[in-house]
C-alpha positions as CSV (number, residue, x, y, z in Angstrom):
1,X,96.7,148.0,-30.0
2,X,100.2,148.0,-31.1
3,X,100.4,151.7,-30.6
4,X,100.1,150.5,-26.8
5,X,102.2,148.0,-26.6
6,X,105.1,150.4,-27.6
7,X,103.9,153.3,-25.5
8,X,104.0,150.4,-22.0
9,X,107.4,149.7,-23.7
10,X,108.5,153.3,-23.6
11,X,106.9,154.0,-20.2
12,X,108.7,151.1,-18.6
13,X,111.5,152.1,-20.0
14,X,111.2,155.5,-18.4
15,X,110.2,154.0,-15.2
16,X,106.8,155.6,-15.6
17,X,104.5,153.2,-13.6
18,X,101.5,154.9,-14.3
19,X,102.3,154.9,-18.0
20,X,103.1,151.4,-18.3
21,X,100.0,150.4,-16.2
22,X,97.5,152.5,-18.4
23,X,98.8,151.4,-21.7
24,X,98.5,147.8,-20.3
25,X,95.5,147.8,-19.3
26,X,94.2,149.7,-22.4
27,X,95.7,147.4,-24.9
28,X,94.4,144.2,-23.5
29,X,90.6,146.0,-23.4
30,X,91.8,147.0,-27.5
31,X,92.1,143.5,-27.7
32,X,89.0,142.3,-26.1
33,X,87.6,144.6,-28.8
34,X,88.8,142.9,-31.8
35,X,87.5,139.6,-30.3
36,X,84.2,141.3,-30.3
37,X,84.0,140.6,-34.1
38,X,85.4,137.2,-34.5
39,X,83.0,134.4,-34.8
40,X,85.7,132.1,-33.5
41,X,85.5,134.3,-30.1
42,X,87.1,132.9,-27.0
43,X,84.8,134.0,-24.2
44,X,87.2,132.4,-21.4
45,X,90.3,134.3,-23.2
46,X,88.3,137.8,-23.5
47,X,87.0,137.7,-19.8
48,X,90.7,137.2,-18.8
49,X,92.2,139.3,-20.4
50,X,89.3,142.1,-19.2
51,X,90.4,141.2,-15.6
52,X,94.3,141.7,-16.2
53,X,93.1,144.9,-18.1
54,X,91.5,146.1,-14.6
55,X,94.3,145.3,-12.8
56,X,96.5,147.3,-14.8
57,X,94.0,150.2,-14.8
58,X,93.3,150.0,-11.3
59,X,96.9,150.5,-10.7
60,X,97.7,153.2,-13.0
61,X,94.0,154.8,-11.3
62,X,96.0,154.4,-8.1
63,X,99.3,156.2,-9.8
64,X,97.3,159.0,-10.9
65,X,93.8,159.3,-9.7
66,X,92.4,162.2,-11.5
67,X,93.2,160.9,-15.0
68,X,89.7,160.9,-16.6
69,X,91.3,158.7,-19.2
70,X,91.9,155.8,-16.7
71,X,88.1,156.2,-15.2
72,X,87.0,156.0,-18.9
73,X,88.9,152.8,-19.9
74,X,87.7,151.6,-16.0
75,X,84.6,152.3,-16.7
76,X,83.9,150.1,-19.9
77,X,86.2,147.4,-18.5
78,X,83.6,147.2,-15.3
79,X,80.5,147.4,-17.7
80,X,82.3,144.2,-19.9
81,X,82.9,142.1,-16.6
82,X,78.9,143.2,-15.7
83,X,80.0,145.3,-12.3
84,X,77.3,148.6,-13.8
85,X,77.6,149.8,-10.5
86,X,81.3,150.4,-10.9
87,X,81.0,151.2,-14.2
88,X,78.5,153.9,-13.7
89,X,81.1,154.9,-11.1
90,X,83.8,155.8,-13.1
91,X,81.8,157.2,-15.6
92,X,80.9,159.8,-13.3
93,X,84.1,160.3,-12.0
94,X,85.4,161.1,-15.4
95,X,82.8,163.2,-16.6
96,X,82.5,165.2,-13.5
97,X,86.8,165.4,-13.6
98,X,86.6,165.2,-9.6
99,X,89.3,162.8,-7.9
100,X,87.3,160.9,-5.4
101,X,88.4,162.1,-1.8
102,X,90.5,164.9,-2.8
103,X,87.9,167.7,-1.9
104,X,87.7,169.0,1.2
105,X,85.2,171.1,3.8
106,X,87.8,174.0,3.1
């Protein structure tokens, strides 16, 4: 998680708004992670930080749509918050590598 807290750092810095949202959004779900192990667990303190984690992710999806890393972090950030629909969504999205929207009939 640290790594991602200096990467946001270096991406703001830059003025990279797609950087600084993904590495956001990935180090708070890298920190819901490590709460997964702690008996002391703080379920109200995990599920918000899981929404501020999509926030940032949603952001940095709408910086960058066709970054299959973003749909994969989405992904298990919808499947935490119990949205499977969504989840299964962006799973496919990453998997297939297709930016919703972006083909056309041509």
């Amino acid at each position: 998680m640290t790594a991602h807290i200096r990467l946001r750092d270096i991406a703001a810095g830059a003025d990279d708004r797609f950087g600084e949202a993904f590495h956001r959004g990935a180090g708070l779900l890298l920190l819901v992670q490590e709460q997964d192990g702690d008996p002391q667990r703080d379920d109200a303190f995990c599920e918000e930080m899981l929404c501020k984690s999509l926030r940032a992710l949603t952001e940095a999806r709408a910086a960058r749509s066709g970054d299959t890393r973003v749909r994969a972090y989405l992904a298990e950030v919808q499947e935490r918050l119990g949205n499977r629909r969504a989840a299964d969504t962006e799973r496919a999205a990453a998997r297939a590598d297709v930016v919703p929207g972006a083909l056309t009939d041509a």
